[in-house]
C-alpha positions in Angstrom: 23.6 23.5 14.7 21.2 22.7 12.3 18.7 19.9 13.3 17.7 18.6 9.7 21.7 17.4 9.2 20.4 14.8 12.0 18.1 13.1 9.8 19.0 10.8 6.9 18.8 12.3 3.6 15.7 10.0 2.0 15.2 9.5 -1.9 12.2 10.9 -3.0 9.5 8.3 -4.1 7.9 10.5 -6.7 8.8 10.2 -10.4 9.3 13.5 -11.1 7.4 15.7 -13.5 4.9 12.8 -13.4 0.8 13.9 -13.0 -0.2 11.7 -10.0 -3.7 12.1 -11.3 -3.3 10.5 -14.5 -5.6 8.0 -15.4 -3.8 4.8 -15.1 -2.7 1.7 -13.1 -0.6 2.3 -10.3 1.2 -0.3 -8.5 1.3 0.4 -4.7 3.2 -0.8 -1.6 2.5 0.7 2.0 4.5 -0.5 5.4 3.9 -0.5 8.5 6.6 0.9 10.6 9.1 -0.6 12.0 8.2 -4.0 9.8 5.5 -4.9 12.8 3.9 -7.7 12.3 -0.1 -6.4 12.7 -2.5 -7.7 10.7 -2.3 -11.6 10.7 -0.3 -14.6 9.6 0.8 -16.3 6.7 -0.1 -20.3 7.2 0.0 -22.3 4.9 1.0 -19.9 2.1 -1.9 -18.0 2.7 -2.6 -15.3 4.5 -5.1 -15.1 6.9 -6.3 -11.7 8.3 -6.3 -11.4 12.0 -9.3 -8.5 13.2 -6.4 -5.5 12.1 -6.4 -7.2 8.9 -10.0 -7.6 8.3 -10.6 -3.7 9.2 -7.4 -3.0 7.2 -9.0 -4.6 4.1 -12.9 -3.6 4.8 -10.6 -0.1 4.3 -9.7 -0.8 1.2 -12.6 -1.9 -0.2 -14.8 1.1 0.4 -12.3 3.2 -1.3 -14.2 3.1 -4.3 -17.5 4.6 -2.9 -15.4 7.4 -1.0 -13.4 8.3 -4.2 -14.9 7.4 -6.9 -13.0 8.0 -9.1 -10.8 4.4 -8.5 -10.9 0.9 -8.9 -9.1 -1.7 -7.2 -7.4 -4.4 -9.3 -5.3 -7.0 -6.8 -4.2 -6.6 -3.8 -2.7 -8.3 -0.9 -2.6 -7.3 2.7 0.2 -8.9 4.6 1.2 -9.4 8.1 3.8 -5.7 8.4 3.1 -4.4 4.5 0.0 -4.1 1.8 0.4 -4.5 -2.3 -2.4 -3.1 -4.1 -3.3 -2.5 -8.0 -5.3 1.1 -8.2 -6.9 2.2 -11.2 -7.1 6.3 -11.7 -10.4 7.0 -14.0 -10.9 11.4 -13.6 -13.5 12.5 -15.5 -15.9 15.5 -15.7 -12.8 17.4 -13.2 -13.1 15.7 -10.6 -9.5 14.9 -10.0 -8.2 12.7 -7.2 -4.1 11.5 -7.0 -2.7 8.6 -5.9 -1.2 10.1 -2.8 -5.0 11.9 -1.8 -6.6 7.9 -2.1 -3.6 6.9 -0.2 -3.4 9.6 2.4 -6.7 8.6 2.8 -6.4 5.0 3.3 -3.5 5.3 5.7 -5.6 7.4 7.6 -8.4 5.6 8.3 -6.8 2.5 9.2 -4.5 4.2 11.6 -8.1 5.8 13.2 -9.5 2.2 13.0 -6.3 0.4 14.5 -6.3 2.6 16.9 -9.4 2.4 18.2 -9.0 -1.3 18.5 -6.4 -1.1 20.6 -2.8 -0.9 19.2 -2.7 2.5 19.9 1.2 3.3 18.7 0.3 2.0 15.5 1.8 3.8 12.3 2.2 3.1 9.0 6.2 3.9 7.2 6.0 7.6 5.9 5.3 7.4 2.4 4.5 4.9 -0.2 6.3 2.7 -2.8 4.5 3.2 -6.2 5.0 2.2 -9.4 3.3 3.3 -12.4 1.8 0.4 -15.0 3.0 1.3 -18.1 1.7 -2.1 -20.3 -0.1 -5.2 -20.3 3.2 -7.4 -19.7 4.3 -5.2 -16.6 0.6 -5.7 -15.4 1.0 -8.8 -15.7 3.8 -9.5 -13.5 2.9 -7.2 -10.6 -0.4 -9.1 -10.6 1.7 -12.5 -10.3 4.1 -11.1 -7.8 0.5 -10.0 -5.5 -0.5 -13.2 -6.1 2.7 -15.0 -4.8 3.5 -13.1 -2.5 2.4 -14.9 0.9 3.6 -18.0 -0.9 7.3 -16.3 -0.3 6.7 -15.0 2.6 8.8 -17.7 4.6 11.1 -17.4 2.5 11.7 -13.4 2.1 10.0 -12.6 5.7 13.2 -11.3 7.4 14.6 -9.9 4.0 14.2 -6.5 3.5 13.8 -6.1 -0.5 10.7 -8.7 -0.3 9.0 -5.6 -0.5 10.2 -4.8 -4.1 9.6 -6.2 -7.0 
């Protein structure tokens, strides 16, 4: 019997034929598995960061001195998911993708988390992204960042909150 027949068939995430190491922005979405609930609390239509959180998003922010060759635009780090606007800049070949900065990212955090304590922590295999194509798209997925613990009671326990 063949083992892999056991396992759902899963779309793949990738647009195809697409160089993940244009320069670009590149809209981002990373869950935790299993929709857990780790790194704070939306009150008050904000979020606040519990210690996960804060680690999760001190993370974040040093990307851009371990790969220099990104940017952060928004994000949003929310109790069981993150939203994040990267910007791709290679020059003089040194060439990063999306998926090396966010292999990255995942990995550290996991290490950190971890090490804090919630040892069977993982993050969802994979990663949403979305590729910015023009001002008015950026524009939105900005917004919907920006919004999105204001939502959150309302989309929480819905399963496409996490798409746009």
């Amino acid at each position: 019997m063949n083992s892999k027949k056991n396992y759902p068939v899963r779309k793949p995430t990738r647009l195809k034929e697409f160089d993940y190491s244009n320069n670009g922005y590149y809209f981002i979405t990373i869950c935790v598995q299993n929709n857990k609930m780790i790194f704070g609390d939306v009150e008050n239509e904000k979020m606040k960061l519990n210690t996960y959180g804060k680690e999760v998003e001190k993370i974040l922010l040093s990307l851009p001195e371990r790969y220099k060759q990104i940017e952060i635009d928004y994000y949003v780090i929310m109790p069981n998911h993150f939203h994040g606007i990267f910007i791709l800049s290679n020059e003089n070949n040194q060439s990063v993708t999306i998926s090396n900065v966010i292999g990255g990212f995942k990995s550290l955090t996991t290490i950190t988390i971890h090490k804090l304590g919630i040892k069977d922590f993982k993050w969802q295999r994979s990663f949403y992204d979305r590729i910015i194509r023009d001002e008015k798209e950026l524009f939105y997925i900005r917004q919907y960042i920006e919004q999105n613990p204001l939502r959150w009671e309302i989309e929480k326990n819905n399963p496409n909150n996490l798409d746009l």
